[in-house]
Residue, then its C-alpha position, 0 to 999 in steps of 0.5 A: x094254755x097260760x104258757x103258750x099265750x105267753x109264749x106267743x106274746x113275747x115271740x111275735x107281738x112285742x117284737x112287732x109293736x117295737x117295730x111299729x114304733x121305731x118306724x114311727x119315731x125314727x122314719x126309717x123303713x124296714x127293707x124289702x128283704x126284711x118284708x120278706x122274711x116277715x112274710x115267713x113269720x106271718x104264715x107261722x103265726x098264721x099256724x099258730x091262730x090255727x092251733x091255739x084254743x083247742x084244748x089239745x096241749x100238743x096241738x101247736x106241735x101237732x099243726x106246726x109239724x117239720x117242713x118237707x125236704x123240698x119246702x125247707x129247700x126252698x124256704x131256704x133258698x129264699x132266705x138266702x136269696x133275701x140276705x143277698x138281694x137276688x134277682x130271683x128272689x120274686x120267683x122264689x117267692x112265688x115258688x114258696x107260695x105255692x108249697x105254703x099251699x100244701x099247708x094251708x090249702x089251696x091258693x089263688x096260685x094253685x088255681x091259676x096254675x089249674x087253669x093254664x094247665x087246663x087250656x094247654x091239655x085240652x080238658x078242665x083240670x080241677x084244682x084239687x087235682x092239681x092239689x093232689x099231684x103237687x102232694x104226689x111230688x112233694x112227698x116223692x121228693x120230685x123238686x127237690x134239687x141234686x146238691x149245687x143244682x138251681x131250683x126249679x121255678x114255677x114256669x118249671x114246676x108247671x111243666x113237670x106237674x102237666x107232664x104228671x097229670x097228663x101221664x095220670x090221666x091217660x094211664x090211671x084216669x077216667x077221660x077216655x073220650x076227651x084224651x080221644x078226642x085230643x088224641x084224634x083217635x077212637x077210644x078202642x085204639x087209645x085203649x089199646x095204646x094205653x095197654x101197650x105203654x103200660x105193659x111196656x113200662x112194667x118191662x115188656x118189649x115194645x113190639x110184644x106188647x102192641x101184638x099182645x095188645x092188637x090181638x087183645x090176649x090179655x089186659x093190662x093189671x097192675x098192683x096198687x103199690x106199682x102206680x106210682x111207680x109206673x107214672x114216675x118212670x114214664x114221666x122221669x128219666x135220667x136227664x130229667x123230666x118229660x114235657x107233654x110235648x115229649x110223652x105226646x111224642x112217644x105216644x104218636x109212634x104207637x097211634x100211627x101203629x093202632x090207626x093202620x092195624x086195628x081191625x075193620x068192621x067184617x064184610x060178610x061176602x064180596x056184595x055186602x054193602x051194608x058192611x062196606x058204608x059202616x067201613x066208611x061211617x057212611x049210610x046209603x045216603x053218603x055222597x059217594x064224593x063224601x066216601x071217595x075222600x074217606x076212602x083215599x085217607x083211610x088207604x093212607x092211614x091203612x097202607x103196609x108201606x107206612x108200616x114197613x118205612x118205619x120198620x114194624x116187625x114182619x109179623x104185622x104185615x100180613x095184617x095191614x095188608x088184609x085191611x088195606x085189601x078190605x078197604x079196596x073191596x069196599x070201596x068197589x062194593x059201594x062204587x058199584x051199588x052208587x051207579 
């Protein structure tokens, strides 16, 4: 204990109290890259309180463990950037900062950065979550820059953890009614888009997969190990990463899918009216106003020539017709029980 105490004196404090004094007597300054640098030095020390007085002789070593490939990359990054006076050496700062974070716990930033994700998706996203995503990426390697490439900034990095946490919540999470609610869809159809994309990206074909899904022969499993798989190659490609705004995309062809053929309620006989007001989420006291506008959006939504434009395999079409021939029976069933 005697050793590390003096090793900890003649590391950092002699050469701070020098400091102090030069500055003192001589007036001069320290530049702001030096600042900088020190502010590396000061975390470290910060480890150091952490670990001294333990009673553990390897707990210096143990606490003070080797930065992950991305976190060097970037402590690096800012040294060099410090050394040079770059323009960009604020936002590496700000990145630094934010990987600093998986060492010493969550941080303003991380909290900032959970609630900006939380406005632009739509449902409270807690900073832990967005701890544990920024640890599901470092481990993988995921801002860890080709060779030559510039590295990712915050703006960037906030993109991407979005993309991840979005793909999480709507493959593996539990917040089937606000995701419906973004999505404006019934939970029933976002589960059958969600077995379509996962099947899909454990190497189903596309069209096989929404059958499989539409007539509900089976659910979709996958091994533990396969998770992080199956979010990484949704949420990545070749040319980089996915925004929300892209995966919302891929989704939507999907949705439009699911609106048109997700099966109705049955009509019992050509009288049922009953049958007919729960086609339209009406009851006997609905406005035939009110039904006749839901009428015309769903026969637009239900319509076989939407599906045929976007060139839906001829398997559906008899589907989608059946529908749209329910919706026109029980319109006329409910226009003639309003007269």
């Amino acid at each position: 204990m005697i050793s590390v105490g003096v090793w900890f004196l003649g590391r950092f404090i002699l050469p701070m109290l020098w400091n102090l004094f030069s500055e003192y007597f001589t007036g001069n300054k320290r530049s702001q890259s030096a600042k900088d640098i020190d502010m590396l030095i000061e975390n470290k020390k910060q480890m150091m309180r952490a670990t001294i007085g333990t009673g553990a002789n390897s707990a210096v070593t143990q606490n003070t463990k080797k930065s992950s490939p991305t976190h060097q990359f970037y402590k690096d990054a800012f040294l060099e950037a410090s050394k040079n006076k770059a323009k960009n050496l604020e936002a590496l700062k700000t990145v630094l900062t934010l990987w600093d974070s998986l060492e010493w716990g969550a941080s303003d930033l991380i909290t900032k950065i959970s609630q900006k994700i939380s406005q632009s998706m739509g449902t409270r996203i807690e900073s832990q979550e967005l701890f544990d995503m920024i640890r599901f990426c470092d481990k993988r390697d995921l801002f860890l820059p080709p060779v030559g490439s510039e590295p990712l900034l915050i703006e960037q990095i906030t993109s991407v953890l979005e993309s991840f946490l979005f793909a999480d919540i709507f493959l593996f999470g539990a917040k089937d009614q606000e995701l419906a609610r973004i999505l404006k869809i019934t939970t029933a159809q976002m589960e059958k888009v969600r077995l379509t994309v996962g099947s899909m990206l454990q190497g189903r074909d596309l069209d096989k997969a929404k059958l499989s899904a539409l007539q509900g022969n089976d659910q979709w499993s996958y091994a533990p190990q396969e998770k992080e798989i199956i979010l990484i190659k949704w949420v990545k490609n070749k040319k980089g990463f996915k925004t929300k705004a892209e995966l919302l995309l891929e989704l939507q062809s999907i949705l439009e899918f699911f609106k048109t053929l997700m099966p109705l309620p049955e009509l019992k006989n050509s009288k049922d009216y009953e049958g007919a007001l729960v086609i339209f989420e009406a009851d006997q006291n609905t406005p035939l106003e009110v039904i006749k506008k839901r009428y015309k959006k769903l026969a637009v939504e239900r319509h076989p020539d939407k599906l045929i434009s976007k060139g839906i395999p001829s398997e559906f079409e008899k589907i989608a017709t059946e529908n749209f021939a329910q919706i026109q029976l029980a319109y006329n069933i409910i226009q003639q029980n309003k007269k």
